[in-house]
C-alpha positions as CSV (number, residue, x, y, z in Angstrom):
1,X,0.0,0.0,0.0
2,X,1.7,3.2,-1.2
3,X,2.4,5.8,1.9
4,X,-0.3,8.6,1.9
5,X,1.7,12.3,0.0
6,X,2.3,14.5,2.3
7,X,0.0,17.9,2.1
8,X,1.6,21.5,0.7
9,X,1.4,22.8,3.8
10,X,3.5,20.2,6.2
11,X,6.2,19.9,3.2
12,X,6.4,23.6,3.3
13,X,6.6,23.4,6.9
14,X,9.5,21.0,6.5
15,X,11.1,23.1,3.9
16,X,11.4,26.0,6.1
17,X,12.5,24.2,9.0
18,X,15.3,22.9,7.1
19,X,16.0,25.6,5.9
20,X,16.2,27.4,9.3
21,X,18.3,24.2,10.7
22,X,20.5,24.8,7.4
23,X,21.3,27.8,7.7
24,X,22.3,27.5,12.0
25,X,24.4,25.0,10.7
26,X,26.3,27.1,8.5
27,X,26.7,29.5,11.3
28,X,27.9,27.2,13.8
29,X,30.4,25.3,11.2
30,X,31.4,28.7,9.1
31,X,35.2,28.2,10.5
32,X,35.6,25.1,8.5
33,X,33.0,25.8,5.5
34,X,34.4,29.3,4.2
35,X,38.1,27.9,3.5
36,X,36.3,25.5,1.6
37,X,33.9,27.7,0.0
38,X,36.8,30.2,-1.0
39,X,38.6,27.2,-2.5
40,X,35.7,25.9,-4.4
41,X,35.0,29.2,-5.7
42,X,38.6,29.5,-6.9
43,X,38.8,26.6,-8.7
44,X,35.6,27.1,-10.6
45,X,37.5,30.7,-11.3
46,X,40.5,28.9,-12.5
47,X,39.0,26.1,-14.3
48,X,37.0,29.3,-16.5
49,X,40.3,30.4,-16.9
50,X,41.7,27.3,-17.7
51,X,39.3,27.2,-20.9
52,X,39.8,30.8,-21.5
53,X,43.5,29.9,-22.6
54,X,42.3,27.0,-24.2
55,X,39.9,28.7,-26.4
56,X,41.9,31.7,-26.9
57,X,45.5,30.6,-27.3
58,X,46.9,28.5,-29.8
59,X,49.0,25.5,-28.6
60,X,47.8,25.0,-25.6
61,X,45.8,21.9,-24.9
62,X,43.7,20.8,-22.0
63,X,46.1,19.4,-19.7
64,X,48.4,22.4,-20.4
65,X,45.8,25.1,-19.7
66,X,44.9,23.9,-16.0
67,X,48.7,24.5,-14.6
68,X,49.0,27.8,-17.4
69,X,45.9,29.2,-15.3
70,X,47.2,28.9,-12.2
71,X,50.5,30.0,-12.3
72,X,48.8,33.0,-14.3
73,X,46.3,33.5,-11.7
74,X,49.1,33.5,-8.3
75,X,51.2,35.6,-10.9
76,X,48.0,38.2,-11.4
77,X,47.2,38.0,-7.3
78,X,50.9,38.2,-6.3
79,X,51.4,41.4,-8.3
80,X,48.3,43.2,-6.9
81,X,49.2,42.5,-3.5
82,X,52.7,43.4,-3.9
83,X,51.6,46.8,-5.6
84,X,49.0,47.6,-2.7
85,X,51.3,46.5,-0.2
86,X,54.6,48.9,-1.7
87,X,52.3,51.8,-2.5
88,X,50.8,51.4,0.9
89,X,54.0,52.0,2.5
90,X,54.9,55.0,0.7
91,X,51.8,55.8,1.2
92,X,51.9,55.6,5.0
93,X,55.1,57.8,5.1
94,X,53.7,60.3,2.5
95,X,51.4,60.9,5.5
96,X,53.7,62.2,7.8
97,X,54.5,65.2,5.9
98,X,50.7,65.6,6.0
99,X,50.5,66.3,9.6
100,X,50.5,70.0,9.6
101,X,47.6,69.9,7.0
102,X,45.8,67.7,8.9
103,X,46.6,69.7,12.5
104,X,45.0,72.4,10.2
105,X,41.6,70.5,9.2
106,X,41.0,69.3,13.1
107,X,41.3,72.7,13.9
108,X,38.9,73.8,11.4
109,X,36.3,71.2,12.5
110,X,36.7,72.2,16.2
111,X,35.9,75.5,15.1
112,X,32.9,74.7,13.2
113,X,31.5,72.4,16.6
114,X,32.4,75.3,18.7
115,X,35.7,73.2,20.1
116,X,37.9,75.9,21.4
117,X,40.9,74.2,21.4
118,X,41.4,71.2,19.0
119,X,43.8,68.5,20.1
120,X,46.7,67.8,17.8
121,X,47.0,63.9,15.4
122,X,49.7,63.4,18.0
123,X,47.5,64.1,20.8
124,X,44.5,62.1,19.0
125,X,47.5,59.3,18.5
126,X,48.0,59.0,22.2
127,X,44.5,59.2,23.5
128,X,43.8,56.2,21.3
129,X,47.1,54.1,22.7
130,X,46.6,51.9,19.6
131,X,49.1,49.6,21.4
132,X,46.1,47.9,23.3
133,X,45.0,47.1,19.9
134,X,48.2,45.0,18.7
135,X,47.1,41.8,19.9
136,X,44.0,41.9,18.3
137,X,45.7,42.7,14.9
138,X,48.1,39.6,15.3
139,X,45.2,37.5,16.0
140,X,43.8,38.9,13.3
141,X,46.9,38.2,10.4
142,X,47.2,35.1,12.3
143,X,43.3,33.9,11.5
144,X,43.9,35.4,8.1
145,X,47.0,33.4,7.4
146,X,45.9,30.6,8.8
147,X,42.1,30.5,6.4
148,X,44.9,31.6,3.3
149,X,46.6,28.5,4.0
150,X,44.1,26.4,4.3
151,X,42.0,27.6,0.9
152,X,45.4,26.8,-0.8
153,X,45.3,23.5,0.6
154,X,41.8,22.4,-0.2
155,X,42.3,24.3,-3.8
156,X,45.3,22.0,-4.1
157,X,43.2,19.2,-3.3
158,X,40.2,19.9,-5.8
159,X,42.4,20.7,-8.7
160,X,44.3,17.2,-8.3
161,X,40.9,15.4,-7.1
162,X,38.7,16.7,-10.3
163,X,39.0,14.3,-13.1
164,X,37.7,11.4,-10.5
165,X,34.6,13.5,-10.9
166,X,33.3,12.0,-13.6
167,X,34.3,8.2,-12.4
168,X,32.2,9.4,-9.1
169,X,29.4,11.2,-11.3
170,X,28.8,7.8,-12.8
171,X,28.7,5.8,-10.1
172,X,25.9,7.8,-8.3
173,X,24.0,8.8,-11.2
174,X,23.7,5.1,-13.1
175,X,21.0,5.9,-15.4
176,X,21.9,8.2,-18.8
177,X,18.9,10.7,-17.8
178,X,19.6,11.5,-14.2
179,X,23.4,11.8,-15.1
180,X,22.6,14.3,-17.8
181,X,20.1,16.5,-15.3
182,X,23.0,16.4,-12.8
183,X,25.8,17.6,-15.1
184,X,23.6,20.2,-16.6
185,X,22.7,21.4,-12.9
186,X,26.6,21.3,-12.2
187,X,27.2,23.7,-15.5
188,X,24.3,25.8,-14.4
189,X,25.8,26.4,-11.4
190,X,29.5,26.5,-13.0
191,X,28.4,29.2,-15.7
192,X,26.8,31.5,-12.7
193,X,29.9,31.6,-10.5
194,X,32.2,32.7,-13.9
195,X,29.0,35.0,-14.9
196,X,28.8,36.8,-11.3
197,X,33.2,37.1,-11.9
198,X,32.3,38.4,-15.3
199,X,29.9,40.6,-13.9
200,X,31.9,42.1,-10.9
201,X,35.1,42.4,-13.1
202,X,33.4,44.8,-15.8
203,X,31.4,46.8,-13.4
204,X,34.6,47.5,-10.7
205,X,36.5,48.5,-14.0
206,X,33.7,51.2,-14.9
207,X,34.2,52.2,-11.1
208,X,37.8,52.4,-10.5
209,X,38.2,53.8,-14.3
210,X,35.5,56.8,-13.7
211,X,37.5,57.3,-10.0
212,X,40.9,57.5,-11.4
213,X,40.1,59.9,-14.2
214,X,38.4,62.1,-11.2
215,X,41.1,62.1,-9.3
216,X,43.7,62.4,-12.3
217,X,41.9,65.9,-13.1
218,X,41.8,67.3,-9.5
219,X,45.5,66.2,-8.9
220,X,45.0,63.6,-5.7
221,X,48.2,62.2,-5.3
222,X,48.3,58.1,-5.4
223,X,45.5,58.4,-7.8
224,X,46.6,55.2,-9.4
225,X,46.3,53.7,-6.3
226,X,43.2,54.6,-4.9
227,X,41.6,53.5,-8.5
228,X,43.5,49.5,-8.0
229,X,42.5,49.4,-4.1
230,X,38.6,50.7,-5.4
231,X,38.8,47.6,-7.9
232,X,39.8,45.2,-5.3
233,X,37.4,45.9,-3.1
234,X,34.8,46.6,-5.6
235,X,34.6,42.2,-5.4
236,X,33.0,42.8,-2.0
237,X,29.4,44.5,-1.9
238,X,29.1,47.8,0.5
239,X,32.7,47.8,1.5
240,X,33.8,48.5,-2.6
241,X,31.4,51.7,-2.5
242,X,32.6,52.9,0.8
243,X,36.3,53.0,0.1
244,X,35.8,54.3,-3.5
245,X,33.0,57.1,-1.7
246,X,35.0,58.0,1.1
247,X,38.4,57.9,1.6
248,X,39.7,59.7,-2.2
249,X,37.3,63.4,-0.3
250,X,38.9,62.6,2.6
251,X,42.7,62.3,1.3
252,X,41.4,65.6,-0.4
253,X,40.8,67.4,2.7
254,X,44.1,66.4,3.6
255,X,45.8,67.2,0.4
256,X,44.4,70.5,-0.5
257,X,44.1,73.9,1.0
258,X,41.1,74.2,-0.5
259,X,37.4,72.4,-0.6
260,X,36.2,72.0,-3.8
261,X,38.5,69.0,-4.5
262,X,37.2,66.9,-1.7
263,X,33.7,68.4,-2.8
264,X,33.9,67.2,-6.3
265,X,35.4,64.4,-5.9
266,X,32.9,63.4,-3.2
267,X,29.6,64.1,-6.0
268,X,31.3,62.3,-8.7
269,X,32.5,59.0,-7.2
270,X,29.1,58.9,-5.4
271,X,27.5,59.8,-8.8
272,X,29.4,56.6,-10.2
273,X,28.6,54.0,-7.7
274,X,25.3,54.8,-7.4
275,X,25.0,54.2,-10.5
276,X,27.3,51.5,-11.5
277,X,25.8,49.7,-8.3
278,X,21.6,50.4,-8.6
279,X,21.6,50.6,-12.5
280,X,24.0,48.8,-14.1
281,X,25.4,45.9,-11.8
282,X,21.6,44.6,-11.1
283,X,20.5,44.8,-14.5
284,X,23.9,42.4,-15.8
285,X,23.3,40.4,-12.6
286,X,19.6,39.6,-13.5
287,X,20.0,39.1,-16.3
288,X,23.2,36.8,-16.6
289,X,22.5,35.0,-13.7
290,X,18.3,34.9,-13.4
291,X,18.4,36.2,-10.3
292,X,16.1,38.9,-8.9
293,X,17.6,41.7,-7.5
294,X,16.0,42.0,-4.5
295,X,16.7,38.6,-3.7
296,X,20.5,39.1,-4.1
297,X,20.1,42.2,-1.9
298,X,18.7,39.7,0.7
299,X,21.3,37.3,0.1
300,X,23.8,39.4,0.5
301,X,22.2,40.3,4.2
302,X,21.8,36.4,5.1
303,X,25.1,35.5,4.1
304,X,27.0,38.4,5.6
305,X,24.8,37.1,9.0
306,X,26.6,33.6,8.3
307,X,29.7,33.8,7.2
308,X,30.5,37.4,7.4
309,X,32.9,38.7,5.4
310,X,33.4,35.5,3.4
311,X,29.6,35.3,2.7
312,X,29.5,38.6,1.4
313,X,32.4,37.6,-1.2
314,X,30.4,34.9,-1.7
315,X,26.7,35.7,-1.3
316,X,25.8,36.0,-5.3
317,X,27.4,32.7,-6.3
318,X,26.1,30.5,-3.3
319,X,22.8,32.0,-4.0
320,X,22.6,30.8,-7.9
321,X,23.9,27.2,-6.2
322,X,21.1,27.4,-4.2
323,X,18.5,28.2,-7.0
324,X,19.6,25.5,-9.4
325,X,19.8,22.8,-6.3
326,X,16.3,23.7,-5.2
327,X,15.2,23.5,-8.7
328,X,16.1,20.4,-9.4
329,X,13.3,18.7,-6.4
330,X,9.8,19.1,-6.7
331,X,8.9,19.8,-3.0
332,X,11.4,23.1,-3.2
333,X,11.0,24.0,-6.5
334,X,8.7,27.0,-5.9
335,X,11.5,28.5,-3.9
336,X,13.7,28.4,-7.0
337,X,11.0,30.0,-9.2
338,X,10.4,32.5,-6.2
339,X,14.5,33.3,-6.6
340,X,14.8,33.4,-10.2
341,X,14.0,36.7,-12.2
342,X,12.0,35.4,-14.8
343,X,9.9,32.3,-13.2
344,X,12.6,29.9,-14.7
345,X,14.9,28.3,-12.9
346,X,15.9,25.5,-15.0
347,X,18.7,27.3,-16.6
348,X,20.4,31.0,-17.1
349,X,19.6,33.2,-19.4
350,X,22.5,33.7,-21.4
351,X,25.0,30.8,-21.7
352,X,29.1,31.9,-21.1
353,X,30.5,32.8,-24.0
354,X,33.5,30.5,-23.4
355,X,31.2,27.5,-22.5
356,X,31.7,24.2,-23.9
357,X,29.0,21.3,-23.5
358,X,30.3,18.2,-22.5
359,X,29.9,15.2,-24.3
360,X,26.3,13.6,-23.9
361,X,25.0,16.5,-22.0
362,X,21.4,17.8,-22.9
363,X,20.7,21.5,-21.7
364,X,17.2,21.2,-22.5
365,X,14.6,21.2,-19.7
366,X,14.3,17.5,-18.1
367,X,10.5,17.4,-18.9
368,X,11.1,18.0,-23.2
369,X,14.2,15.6,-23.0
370,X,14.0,12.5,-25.0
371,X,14.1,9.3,-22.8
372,X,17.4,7.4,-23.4
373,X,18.2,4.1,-22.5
């Protein structure tokens, strides 16, 4: 006697709870799930890659192009950091000769808030005795170094583990069908992550291009700089528009006797990440990835919540995992449909350009497939 179905309402009941018991879970485990997450997500960047060379340069085959994209990709990394981290120095000691300037400005605020006399930065140094705070800076670099090491390990790992894949792929999915719907899910998910790169590459180049030209013309010293460390940071959502916002006026306050530097440069970066960020990011994200954008603003809240900092790197592309997974099971497909932008959850609007279908793979709905033996 078959087992009576269950009613909407208890299996949405159930969905919920899971989800609730998911996402506590998360929480609670995040020190060992975001090095693994940040691995993951940089293979699937360097396997894009990978195919990138493949496609685009002669001579190289498939086995060349993996090894080619990672020594590219440390290569690419190594030299931003080592350019942030040189021009931060020089930058740090250019501030010295600041001090009068900025002696100057604190005196000008106190003025303005009726502070009759302003302490001096040495002063403000002192009262702040950031020595306290060294401790919690070298458990700080320490964590950092330690989650660094550990995404290099597991990245390590799933770069050499990836070709017994397909061996494991075939074991769990034995019939043609399911094994088709599962590959097609993992491209789905594959083409979303490299999308969402795609995506945040272009529109931090529109920012930090637009912010370097500003300063360029008002003459803020390190524009060059500023417009690399806006691009880095432009990968993280908020904290990208706060350092490209703030910190060029402020510099200007420092730099120049005068306002009007700080003033326009404060109206035209927030001109350009307003609308870089609430025009033209949403609209590529929608409609790249399917993904409403209200319900990647949400993500981005839920996994900041979770996994803080990490989730926030990672709140886009573990949100289009989550679509296509849900998708793929009757009971939570609704929540897919709900997180898509078009109703359609089955696949992404437009496919990568450097995509290429694997063998046997049909990226048709499940329900129009033919049925194979």
């Amino acid at each position: 006697m078959p087992a009576p179905a269950a009613d909407p309402v208890s299996r949405n009941a159930l969905v919920i709870l899971a989800a609730i018991a998911g996402g506590a879970t998360l929480y609670w485990l995040s020190e060992i799930l975001t090095p693994l997450a940040l691995a993951m997500f940089l293979a699937v960047m360097i396997d894009g890659f990978a195919r990138v060379l493949q496609a685009r340069l002669p001579g190289v085959g498939r086995r060349a192009a993996t090894p080619l994209a990672v020594i590219l990709s440390m290569a690419i990394f190594g030299g931003a950091a080592f350019f942030v981290a040189d021009n931060a120095a020089s930058f740090a000691n250019q501030l010295v000769t600041y001090t009068p300037r900025l002696n100057g400005l604190i005196a000008r605020i106190a003025g303005l808030i009726g502070v009759d006399v302003p302490p001096t930065v040495t002063q403000l140094v002192q009262q702040l005795n950031p020595t306290r705070y060294l401790g919690q800076v070298a458990r700080g670099l320490q964590d950092f170094l330690s989650t660094a090491a550990f995404v290099l390990i597991y990245l390590g790992f799933i770069i050499a583990s990836r070709h017994g894949w397909e061996r494991k792929a075939v074991s769990l999915f034995p019939n043609r069908d399911e094994r088709q719907e599962a590959v097609a899910a993992f491209l789905r998910i594959r083409n979303g992550v490299e999308q969402y790169l795609w995506v945040q590459t272009v529109t931090g180049l529109m920012i930090a291009a637009a912010s370097w030209v500003a300063m360029a013309v008002v003459g803020l010293d390190n524009a060059l700089f500023w417009a690399i460390l806006i691009f880095i940071a432009s990968y993280i959502p908020i904290v990208g528009g706060i350092v490209g916002v703030a910190l060029p006026p402020i510099f200007a306050l420092v730099q120049f006797t005068t306002l009007w530097q700080a003033i326009v440069l404060l109206g035209v970066l927030q001109a350009v990440t307003m609308f870089v960020g609430n025009v033209v990011q949403p609209r590529m994200q929608s409609r790249s990835l399917n993904m409403d954008p209200i319900v990647l603003l949400l993500a981005l809240a839920f996994w900041s919540v979770v996994w803080g900092l990490t989730g926030a790197f990672l709140s886009t592309p573990l949100t289009v995992m989550t679509m296509v997974i849900l998708a793929q099971f009757k009971g939570t497909r609704w929540i897919a449909v709900l997180l898509s932008d078009d109703g359609n959850p089955d696949q992404l609007r437009n496919k990568h350009p450097h995509e290429t279908p694997d063998a046997g793979v049909s990226h048709e709905p499940a329900g129009r497939r033919s049925k194979r033996s």
